[in-house]
ZAMARGU-4260 file (C-alpha; in steps of 0.2 Angstrom, whole numbers, plus 5000, padded with zeros to 4 digits):
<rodrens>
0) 5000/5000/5000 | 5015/5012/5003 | 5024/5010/4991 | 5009/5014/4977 | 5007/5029/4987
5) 5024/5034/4984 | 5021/5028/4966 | 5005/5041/4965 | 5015/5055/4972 | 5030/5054/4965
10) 5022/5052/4946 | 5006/5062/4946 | 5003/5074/4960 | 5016/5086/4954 | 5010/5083/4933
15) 4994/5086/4923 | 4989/5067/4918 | 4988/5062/4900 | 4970/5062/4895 | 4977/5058/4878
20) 4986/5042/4882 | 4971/5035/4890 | 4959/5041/4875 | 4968/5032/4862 | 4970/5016/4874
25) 4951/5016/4875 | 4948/5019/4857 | 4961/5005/4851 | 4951/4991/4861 | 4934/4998/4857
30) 4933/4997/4838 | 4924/4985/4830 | 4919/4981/4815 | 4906/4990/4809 | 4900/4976/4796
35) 4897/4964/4812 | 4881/4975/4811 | 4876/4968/4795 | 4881/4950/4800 | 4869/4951/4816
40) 4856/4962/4808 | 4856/4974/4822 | 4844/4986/4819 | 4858/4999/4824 | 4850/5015/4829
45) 4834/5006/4831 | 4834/5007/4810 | 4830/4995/4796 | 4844/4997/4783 | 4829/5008/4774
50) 4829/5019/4786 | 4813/5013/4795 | 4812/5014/4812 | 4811/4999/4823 | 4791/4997/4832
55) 4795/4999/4849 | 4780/5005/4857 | 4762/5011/4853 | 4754/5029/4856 | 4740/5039/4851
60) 4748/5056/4852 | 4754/5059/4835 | 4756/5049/4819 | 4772/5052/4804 | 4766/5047/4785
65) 4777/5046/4774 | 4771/5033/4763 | 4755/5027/4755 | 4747/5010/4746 | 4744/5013/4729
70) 4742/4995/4719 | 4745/4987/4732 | 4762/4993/4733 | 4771/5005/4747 | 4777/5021/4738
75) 4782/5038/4745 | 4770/5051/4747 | 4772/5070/4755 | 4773/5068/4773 | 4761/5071/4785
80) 4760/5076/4803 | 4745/5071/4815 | 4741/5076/4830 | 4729/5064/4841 | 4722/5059/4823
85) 4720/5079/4819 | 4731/5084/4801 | 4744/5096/4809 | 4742/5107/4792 | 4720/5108/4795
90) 4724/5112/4815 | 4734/5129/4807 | 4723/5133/4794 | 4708/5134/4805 | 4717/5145/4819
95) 4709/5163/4821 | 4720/5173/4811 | 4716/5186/4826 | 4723/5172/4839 | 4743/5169/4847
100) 4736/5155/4853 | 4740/5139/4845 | 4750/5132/4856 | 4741/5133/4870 | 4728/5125/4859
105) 4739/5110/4853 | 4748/5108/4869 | 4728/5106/4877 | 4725/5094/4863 | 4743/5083/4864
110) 4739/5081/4883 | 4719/5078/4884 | 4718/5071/4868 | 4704/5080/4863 | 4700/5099/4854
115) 4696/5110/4868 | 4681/5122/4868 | 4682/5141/4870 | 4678/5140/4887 | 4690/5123/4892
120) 4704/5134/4881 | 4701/5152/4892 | 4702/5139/4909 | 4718/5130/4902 | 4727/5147/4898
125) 4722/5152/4914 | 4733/5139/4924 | 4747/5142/4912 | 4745/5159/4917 | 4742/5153/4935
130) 4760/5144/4935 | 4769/5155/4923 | 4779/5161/4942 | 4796/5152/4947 | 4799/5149/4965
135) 4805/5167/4976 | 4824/5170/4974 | 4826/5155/4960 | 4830/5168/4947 | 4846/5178/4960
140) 4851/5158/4967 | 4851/5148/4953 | 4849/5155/4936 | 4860/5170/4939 | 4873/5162/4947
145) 4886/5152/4938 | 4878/5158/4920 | 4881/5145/4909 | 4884/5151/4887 | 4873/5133/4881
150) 4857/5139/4887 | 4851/5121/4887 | 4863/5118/4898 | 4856/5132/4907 | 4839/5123/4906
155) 4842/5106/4912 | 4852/5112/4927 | 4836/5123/4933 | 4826/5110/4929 | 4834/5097/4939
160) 4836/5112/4953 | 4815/5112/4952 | 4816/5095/4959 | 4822/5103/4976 | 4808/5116/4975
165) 4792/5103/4975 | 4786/5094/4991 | 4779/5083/4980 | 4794/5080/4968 | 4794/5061/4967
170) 4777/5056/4968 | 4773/5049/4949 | 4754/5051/4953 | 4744/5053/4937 | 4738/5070/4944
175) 4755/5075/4951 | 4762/5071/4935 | 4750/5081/4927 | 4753/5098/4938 | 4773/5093/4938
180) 4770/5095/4917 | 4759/5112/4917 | 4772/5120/4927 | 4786/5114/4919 | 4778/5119/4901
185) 4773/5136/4908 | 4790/5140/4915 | 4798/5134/4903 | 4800/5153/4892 | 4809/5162/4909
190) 4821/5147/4912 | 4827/5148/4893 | 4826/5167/4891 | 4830/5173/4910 | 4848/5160/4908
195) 4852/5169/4892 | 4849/5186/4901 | 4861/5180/4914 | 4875/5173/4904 | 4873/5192/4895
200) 4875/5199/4912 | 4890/5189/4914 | 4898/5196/4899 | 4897/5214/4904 | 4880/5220/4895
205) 4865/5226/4904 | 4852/5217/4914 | 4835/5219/4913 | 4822/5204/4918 | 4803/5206/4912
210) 4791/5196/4921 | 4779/5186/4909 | 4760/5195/4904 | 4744/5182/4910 | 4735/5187/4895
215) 4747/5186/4882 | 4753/5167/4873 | 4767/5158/4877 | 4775/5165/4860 | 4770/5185/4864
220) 4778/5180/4882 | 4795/5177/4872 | 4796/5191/4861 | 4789/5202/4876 | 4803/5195/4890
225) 4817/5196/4878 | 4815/5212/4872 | 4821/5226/4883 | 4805/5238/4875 | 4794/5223/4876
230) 4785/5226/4859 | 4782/5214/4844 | 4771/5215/4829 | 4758/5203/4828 | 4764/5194/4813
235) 4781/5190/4825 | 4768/5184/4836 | 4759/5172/4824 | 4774/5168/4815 | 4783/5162/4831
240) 4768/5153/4837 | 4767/5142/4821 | 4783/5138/4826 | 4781/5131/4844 | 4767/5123/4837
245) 4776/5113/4822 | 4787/5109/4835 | 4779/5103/4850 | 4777/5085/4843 | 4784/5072/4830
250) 4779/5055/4838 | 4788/5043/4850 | 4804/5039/4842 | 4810/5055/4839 | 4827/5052/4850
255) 4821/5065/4866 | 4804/5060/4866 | 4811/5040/4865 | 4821/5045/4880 | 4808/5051/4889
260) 4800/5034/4887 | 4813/5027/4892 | 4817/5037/4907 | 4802/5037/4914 | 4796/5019/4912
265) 4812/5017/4925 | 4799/5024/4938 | 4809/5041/4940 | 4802/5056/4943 | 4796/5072/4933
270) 4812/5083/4933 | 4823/5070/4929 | 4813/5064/4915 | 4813/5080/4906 | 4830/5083/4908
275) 4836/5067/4900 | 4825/5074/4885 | 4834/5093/4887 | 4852/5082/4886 | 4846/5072/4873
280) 4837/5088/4861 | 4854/5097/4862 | 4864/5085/4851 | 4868/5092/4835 | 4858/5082/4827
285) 4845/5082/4835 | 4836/5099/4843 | 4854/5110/4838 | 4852/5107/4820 | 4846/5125/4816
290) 4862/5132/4822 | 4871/5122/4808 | 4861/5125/4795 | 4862/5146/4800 | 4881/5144/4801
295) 4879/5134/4783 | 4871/5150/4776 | 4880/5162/4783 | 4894/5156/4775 | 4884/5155/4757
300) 4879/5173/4758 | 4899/5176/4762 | 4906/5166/4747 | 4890/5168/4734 | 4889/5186/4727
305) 4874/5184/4718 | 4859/5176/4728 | 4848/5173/4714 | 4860/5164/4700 | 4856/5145/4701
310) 4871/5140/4695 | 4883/5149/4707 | 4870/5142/4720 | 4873/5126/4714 | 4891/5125/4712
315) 4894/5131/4729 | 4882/5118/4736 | 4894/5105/4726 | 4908/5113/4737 | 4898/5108/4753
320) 4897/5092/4746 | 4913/5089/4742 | 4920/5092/4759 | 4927/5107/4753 | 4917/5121/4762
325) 4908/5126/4780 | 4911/5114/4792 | 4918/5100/4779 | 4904/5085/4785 | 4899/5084/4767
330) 4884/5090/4773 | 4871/5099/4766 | 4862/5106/4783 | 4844/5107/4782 | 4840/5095/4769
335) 4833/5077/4772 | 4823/5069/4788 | 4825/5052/4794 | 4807/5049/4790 | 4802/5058/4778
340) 4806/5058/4757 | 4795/5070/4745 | 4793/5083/4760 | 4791/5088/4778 | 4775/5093/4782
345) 4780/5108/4793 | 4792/5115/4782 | 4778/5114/4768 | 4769/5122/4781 | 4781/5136/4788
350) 4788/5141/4772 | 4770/5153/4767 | 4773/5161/4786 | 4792/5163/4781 | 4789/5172/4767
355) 4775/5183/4773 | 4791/5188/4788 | 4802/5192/4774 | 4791/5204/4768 | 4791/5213/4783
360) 4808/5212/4788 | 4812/5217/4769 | 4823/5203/4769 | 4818/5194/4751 | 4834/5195/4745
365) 4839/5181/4757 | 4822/5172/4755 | 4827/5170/4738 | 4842/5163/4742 | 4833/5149/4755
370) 4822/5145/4741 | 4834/5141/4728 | 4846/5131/4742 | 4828/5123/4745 | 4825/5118/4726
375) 4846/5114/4721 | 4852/5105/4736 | 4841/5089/4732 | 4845/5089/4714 | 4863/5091/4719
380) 4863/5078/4731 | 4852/5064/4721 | 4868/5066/4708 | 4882/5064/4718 | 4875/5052/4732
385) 4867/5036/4734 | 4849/5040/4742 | 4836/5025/4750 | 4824/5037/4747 | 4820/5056/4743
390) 4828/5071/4750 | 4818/5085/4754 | 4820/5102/4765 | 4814/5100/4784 | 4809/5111/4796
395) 4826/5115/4803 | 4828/5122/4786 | 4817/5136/4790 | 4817/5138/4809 | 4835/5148/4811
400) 4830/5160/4796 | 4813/5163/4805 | 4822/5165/4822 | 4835/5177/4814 | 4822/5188/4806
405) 4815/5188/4824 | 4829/5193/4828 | 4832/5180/4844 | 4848/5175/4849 | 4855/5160/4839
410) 4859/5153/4858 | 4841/5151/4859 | 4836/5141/4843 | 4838/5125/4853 | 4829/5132/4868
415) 4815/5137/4857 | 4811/5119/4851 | 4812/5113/4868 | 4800/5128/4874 | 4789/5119/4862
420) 4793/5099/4864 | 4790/5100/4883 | 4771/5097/4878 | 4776/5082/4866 | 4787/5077/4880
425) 4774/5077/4894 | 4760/5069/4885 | 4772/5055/4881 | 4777/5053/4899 | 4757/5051/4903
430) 4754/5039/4891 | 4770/5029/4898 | 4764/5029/4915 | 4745/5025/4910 | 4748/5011/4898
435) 4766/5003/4902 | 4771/4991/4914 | 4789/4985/4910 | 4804/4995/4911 | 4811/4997/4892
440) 4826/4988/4890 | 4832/4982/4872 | 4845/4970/4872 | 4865/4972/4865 | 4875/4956/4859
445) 4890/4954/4864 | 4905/4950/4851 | 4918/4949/4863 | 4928/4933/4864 | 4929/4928/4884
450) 4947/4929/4890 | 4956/4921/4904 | 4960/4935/4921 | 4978/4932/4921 | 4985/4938/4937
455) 4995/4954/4941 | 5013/4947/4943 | 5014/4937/4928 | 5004/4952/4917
</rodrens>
């Protein structure tokens, strides 16, 4: 025992250990090869080889189509978005054009499973008005101190810190659940917006915390708390609540909502639930893909002098493809879904609201040049790459413009969709604890070759 002491502090209490080393050592003997996927047919990342997603579960909360029967045959069709059986594209087009509140209306609908009447939607908003508060001091103690600059980094520790707030935190109670959700999806807006506030702090700029308005939406709340003069037009408004709402649900195998399954068929509780689905939305390719696809263009409008020509478009798309431009991926950000082919339903969707924010921000000009990155990128990738099936623009393609035109911070794109998925995420954990039984636990074989322990003096 001594003499390892004197081993420890002679080699590595005086010298900064080499992470390095120990790195490479654990990648050398964790490479395997990759074709033992085939040879096993491992549905690796829960996929068929065609990209189809592995049934792992049933729900009722929303449906993804991306195919129909004609002739008895499967073939690709545009892709459609359903919520509790409701066409995500009808639930827009029959919003008041006078109203700022869609969300609320979806949320309602993703949770109780049913359109709400007038009077059921007044009550709802009331609650979320009711618990649009965070506790006293949580705002000085915990989100202004130690300002984090990944705001969802921001939002899961706060998250996590609720749990210490609730006298009731671990009780998994239908109707605990249910208020433990309405809280979270109310305060949801001042964790995400009041962090980035603080990290701004931090960096020398000045402070200024809004509290949120009872009778405005959860999208009016946004623009009015991030805003040091509060105002917003109401096309901002409209435009912004289309967005939570295209983004508050995309069925149980999206990889946050999967984990929140997964999570909370473990038996946890509320907070810890949600924020496995923050750490899980922040991945790059996941909730953060915005972000790349508003680096992507900024680069475009750097090294393309004219917006408009198609064939400058396209030959610097070809660049991007080639590995020779942005972040060298190959890596046309924005284009192409994991589910769907001929098109995304919300992009199809969002792109009439994009356009009609253009106007009004007199930014056409770079409209034009979404559109034509829209139409080119999928010519140019169906030339150059082998495709299981179609490629199409989805809506992370139009989310960072329309957050840019807004003129949000780009460190809260990813806040933003998960200001919006919390609803997907809580009507998913109901419907775990409701129906499931078993703690969801898919197996992994194992291809190592069992080795005889040989003994430390004769290693």
């Amino acid at each position: 025992m001594a003499d390892g002491i004197r081993f420890i502090e002679k080699n590595f209490l005086h010298t900064l250990p080499d992470i390095k080393k120990f790195a490479d050592k654990c990648v050398s003997n964790t490479n395997f090869d990759p074709e033992l996927y085939y040879k096993y047919d491992v549905k690796r990342g829960l996929r068929d080889l065609d990209g189809k997603g592995v049934l792992t579960g049933l729900t009722e909360i929303s449906e993804i189509r991306q195919n129909k029967l004609v002739d008895g045959k499967v073939v690709p069709c545009d892709g459609k978005l359903f919520y509790r059986g409701y066409n995500v594209e009808d639930i827009i087009a029959g919003f008041p054009q006078d109203s700022n509140f869609g969300f609320e209306e979806v949320t309602y609908l993703l949770l109780f499973g049913q359109l709400p009447t007038q009077d059921e939607l007044d009550e709802f908003k009331g609650i979320l008005a009711t618990y649009r508060a965070l506790p006293d001091t949580f705002v000085r103690d915990v989100i202004m101190k130690a300002p984090n600059s990944d705001m969802m980094n921001s939002l899961a520790k706060s998250v996590l810190t609720l749990h210490s707030y609730d006298n009731m935190a671990n009780d998994i109670s239908i109707e605990n659940v249910m208020r433990q959700s309405l809280q979270l999806i109310a305060e949801f807006p001042m964790l995400a917006v009041y962090a980035y506030h603080a990290y701004n702090y931090a960096n020398k700029h000045s402070l200024f915390v809004h509290n949120p308005n009872p009778m405005k939406s959860t999208a009016e709340n946004i623009l009015m708390m991030l805003r040091p003069d509060r105002k917003y037009t109401e096309l901002e408004a409209k435009v912004l609540d289309i967005a939570l709402v295209l983004h508050a649900e995309h069925g149980g195998g999206n990889n946050s909502t999967f984990t929140t399954r997964v999570v909370t068929s473990s038996g946890t509780d509320t907070y810890s639930a949600i924020a496995a689905a923050l750490c899980s939305l922040k991945g790059p390719k996941h909730g953060g893909a915005n972000v790349k696809v508003c680096g992507m263009f900024d680069e475009i409008k750097e090294n393309v002098k004219d917006w408009a020509d198609e064939d400058e478009v396209t030959a610097y798309l070809e660049k991007i493809l080639h590995k020779e431009a942005f972040d060298k991926s190959g890596l046309i950000y924005g284009m192409g879904h994991a589910v769907y082919s001929i098109s995304d339903p919300r992009a199809r969707v969002f792109s009439g609201f994009v356009k009609k924010l253009a106007e009004e921000k007199h930014m056409m000009n770079e409209y034009t040049l979404y559109e034509n990155v829209r139409k080119l990128a999928p010519v140019v990738i169906g030339k150059e790459r082998k495709i299981y099936k179609g490629v199409s623009a989805n809506v992370d393609f139009y989310s960072g413009f329309v957050y840019s035109m807004l003129g949000l911070p780009i460190e809260l794109y990813t806040p933003l969709f998960a200001i919006a998925r919390i609803s997907g995420w809580s009507a998913h954990r109901m419907e775990e604890l409701i129906n499931a039984g078993k703690i969801i636990r898919p197996a992994y074989m194992s291809i190592a070759e069992e080795r005889k322990y040989i003994p430390m003096d004769k290693r």
